[in-house]
N, C-alpha and C positions, 0 to 999 in steps of 0.2 A: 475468415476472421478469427483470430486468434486471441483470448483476453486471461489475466491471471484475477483469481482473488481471494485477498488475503483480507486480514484485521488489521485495523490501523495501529500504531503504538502511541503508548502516550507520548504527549508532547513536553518536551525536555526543559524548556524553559518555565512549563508550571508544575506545579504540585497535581492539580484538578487534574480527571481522570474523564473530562468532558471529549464525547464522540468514540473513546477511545475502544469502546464493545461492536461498534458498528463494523461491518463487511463490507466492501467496497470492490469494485469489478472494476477493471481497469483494461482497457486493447493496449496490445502490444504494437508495436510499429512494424510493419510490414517490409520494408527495405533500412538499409543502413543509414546511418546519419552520418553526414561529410559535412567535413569543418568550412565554414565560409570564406570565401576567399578576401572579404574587405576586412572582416572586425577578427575571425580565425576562430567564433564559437559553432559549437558544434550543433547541428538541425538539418530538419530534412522538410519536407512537403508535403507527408503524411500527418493529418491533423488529426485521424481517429485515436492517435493516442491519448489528444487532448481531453477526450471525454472519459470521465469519473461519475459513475452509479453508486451510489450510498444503497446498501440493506442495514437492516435492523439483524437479523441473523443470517447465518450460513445456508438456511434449506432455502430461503428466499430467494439468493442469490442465486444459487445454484438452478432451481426452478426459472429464475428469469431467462438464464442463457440455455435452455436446453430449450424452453418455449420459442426464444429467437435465434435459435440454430448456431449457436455461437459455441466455438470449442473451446475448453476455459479447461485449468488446471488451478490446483488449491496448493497457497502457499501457506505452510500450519505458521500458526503465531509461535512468536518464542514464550518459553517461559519466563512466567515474573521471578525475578531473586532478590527475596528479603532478605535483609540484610540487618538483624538488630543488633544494636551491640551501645552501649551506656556512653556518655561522655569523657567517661574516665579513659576507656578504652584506646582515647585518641593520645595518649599520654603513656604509654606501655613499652 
């Protein structure tokens, strides 16, 4: 069993920066996914991808899947880029 985990990003549609610190573990899907033959979206039969673990930090995570034998690679967060610059600025 295979799982990635990374930090989640904030969410684009709010300003709030809620959940946004938390680690999350995530399985990878074991075989390919092949498009449906009635509707032509794409899925497979593998459900363990379905399952999403919340950490509070990275050593927790990390400590979970090494306790249930699970092989996991860390995907680093991007950096934040502020960006300040005046209302005038939009006018230039």
């Amino acid at each position: 069993m295979a799982a990635r985990i990374f930090q989640r990003s904030k969410n684009a549609m709010q300003s709030g920066r809620a959940r946004a610190d938390d680690w999350v573990l995530q399985f990878e899907s074991k075989r390919p996914k092949r498009p449906d033959p009635l509707t032509g979206w794409s899925g497979g039969a593998d459900t363990s991808e379905q399952v999403t673990l919340s950490f509070p930090t990275l050593d927790t995570a990390q400590l979970y899947a090494e306790r249930a034998g699970i092989d996991y690679h860390i995907v680093p967060p991007a950096e934040r880029k502020l960006r300040l610059q005046s209302y005038a600025d939009n006018f230039k």
